[in-house]
PyMOL commands that place a pseudoatom at each C-alpha (Angstrom):
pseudoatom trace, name=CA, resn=UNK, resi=1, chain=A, elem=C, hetatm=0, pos=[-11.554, 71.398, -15.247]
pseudoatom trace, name=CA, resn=UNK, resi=2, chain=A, elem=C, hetatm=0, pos=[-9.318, 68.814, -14.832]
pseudoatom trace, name=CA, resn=UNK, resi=3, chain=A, elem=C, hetatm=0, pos=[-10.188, 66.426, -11.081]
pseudoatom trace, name=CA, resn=UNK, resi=4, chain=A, elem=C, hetatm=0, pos=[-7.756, 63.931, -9.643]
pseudoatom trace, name=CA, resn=UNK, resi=5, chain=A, elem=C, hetatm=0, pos=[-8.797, 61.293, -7.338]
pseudoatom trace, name=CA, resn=UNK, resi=6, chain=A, elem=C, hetatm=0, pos=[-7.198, 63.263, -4.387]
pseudoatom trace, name=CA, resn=UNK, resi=7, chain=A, elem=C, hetatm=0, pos=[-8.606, 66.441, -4.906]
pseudoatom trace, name=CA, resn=UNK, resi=8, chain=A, elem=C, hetatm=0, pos=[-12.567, 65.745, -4.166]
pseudoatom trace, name=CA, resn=UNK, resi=9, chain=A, elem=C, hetatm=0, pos=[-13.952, 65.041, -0.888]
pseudoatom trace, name=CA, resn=UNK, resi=10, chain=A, elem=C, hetatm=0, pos=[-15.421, 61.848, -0.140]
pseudoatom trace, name=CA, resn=UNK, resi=11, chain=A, elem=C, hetatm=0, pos=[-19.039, 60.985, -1.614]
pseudoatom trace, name=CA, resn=UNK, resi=12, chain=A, elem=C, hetatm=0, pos=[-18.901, 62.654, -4.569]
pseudoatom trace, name=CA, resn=UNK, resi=13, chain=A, elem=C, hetatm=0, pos=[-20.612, 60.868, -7.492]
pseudoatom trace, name=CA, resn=UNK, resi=14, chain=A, elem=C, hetatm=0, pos=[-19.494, 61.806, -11.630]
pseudoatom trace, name=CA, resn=UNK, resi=15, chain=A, elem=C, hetatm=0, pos=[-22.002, 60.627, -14.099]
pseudoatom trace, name=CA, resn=UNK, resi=16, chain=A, elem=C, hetatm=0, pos=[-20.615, 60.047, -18.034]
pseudoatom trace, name=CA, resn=UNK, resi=17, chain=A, elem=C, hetatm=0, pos=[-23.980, 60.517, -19.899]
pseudoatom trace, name=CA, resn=UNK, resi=18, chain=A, elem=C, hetatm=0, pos=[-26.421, 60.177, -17.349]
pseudoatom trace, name=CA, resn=UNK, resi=19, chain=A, elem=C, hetatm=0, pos=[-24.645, 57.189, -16.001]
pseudoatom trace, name=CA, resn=UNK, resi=20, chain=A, elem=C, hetatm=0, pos=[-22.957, 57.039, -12.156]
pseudoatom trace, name=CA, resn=UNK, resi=21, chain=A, elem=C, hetatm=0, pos=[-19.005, 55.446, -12.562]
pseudoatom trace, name=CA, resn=UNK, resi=22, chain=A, elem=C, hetatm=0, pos=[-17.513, 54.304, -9.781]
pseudoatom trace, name=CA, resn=UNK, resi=23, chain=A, elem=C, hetatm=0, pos=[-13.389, 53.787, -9.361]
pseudoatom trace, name=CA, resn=UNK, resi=24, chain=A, elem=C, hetatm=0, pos=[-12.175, 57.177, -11.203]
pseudoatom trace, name=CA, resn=UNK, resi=25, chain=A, elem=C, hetatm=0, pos=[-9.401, 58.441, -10.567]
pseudoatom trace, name=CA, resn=UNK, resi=26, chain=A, elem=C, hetatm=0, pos=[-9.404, 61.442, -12.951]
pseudoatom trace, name=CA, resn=UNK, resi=27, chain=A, elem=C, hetatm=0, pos=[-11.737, 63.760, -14.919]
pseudoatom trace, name=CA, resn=UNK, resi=28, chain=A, elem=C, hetatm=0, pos=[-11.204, 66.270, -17.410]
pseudoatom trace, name=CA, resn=UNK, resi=29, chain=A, elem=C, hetatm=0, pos=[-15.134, 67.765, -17.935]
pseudoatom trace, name=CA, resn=UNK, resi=30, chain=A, elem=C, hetatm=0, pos=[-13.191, 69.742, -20.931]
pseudoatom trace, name=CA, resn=UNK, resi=31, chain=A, elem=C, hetatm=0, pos=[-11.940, 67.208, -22.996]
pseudoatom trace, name=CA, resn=UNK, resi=32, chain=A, elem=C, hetatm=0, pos=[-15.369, 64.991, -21.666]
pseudoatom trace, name=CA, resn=UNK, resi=33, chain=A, elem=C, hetatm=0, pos=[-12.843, 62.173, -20.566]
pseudoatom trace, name=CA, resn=UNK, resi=34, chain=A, elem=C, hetatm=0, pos=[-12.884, 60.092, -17.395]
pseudoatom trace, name=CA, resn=UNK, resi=35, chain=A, elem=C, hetatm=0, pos=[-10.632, 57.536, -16.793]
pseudoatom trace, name=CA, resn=UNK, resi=36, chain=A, elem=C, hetatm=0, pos=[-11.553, 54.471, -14.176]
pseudoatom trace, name=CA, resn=UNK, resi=37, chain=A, elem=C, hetatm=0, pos=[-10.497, 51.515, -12.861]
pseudoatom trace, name=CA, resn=UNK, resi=38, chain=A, elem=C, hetatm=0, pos=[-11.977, 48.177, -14.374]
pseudoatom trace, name=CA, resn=UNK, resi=39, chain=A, elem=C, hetatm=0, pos=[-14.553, 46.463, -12.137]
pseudoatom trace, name=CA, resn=UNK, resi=40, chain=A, elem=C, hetatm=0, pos=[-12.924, 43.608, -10.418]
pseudoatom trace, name=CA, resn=UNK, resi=41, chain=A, elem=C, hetatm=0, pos=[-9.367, 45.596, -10.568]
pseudoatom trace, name=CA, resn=UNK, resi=42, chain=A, elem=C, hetatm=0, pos=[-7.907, 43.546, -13.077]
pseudoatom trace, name=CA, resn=UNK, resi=43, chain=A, elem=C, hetatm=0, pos=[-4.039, 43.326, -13.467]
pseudoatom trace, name=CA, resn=UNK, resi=44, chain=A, elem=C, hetatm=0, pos=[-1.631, 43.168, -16.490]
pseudoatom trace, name=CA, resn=UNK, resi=45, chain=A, elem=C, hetatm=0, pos=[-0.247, 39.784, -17.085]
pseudoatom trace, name=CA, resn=UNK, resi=46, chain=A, elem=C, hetatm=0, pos=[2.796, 40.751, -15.371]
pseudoatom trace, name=CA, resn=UNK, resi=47, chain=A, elem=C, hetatm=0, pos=[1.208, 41.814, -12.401]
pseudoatom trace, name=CA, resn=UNK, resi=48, chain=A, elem=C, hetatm=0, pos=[2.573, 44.738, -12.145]
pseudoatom trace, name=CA, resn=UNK, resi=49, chain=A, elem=C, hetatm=0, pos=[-0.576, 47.338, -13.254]
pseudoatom trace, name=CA, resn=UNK, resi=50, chain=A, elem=C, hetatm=0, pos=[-4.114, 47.881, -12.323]
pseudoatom trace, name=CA, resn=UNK, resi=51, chain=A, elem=C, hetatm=0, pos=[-6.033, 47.751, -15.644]
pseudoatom trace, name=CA, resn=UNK, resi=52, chain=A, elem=C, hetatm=0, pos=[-7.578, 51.059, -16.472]
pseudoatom trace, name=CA, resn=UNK, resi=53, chain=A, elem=C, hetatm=0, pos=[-9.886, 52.145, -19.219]
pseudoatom trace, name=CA, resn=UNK, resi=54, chain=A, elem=C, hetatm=0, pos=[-11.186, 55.864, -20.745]
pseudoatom trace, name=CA, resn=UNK, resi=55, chain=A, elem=C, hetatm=0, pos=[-14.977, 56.959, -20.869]
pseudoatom trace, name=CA, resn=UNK, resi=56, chain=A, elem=C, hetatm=0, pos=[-15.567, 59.784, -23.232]
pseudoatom trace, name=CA, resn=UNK, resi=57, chain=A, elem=C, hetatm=0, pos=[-18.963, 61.885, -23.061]
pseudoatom trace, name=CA, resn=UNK, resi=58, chain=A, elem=C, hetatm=0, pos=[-20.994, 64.327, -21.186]
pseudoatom trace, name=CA, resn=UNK, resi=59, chain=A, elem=C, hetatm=0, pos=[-19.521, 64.569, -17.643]
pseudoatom trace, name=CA, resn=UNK, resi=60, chain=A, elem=C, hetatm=0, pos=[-21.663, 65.848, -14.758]
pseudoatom trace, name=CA, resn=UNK, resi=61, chain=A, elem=C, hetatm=0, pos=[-19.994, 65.849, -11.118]
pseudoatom trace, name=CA, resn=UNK, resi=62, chain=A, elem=C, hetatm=0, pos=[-22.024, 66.459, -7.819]
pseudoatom trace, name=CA, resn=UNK, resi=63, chain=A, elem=C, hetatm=0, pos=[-20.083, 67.172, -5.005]
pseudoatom trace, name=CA, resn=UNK, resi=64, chain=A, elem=C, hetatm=0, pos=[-21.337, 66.147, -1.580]
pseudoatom trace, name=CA, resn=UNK, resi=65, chain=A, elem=C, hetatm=0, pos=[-23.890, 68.666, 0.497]
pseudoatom trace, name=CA, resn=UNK, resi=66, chain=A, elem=C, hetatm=0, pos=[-22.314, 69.354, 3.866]
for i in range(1, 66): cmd.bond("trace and resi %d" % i, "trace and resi %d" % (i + 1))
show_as sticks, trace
zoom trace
C-alpha cells in the first residue's frame, strides 16, 4: 500500500522496525520503504531542495483512534 503525506489524517505515527519516524512524506509497506525528511531540514547547496533520505524495513502504521 503505497501512503502519501496527504492522504493520512493527522496523528498518525509509522514505525520502520519498531522505531517511530517523524517527517515522512511517503510509504510503500510493500516494497518496506519510507522516505523522510532529514532532521533539521537540510538543503542542497544550491538551496533549492529539502534533503531527503530512504528507510528500508518492516513498516507498521497506526492510524489515529477517533
Amino acid at each position: 500500500m503505497k501512503i502519501y503525506a496527504g492522504d493520512v489524517p493527522q496523528g498518525t505515527k509509522i514505525y520502520v522496525d519498531g522505531v517511530e519516524i517523524s517527517r515522512v512524506f511517503y510509504v510503500d509497506t510493500k516494497k518496506g520503504l519510507v522516505r523522510r525528511y532529514r532532521d533539521g531540514l537540510t538543503l542542497d547547496r544550491w538551496r533549492k531542495r529539502v534533503l531527503s533520505e530512504s528507510l528500508r524495513g518492516r513498516i507498521i502504521i497506526e492510524f489515529p483512534e477517533d
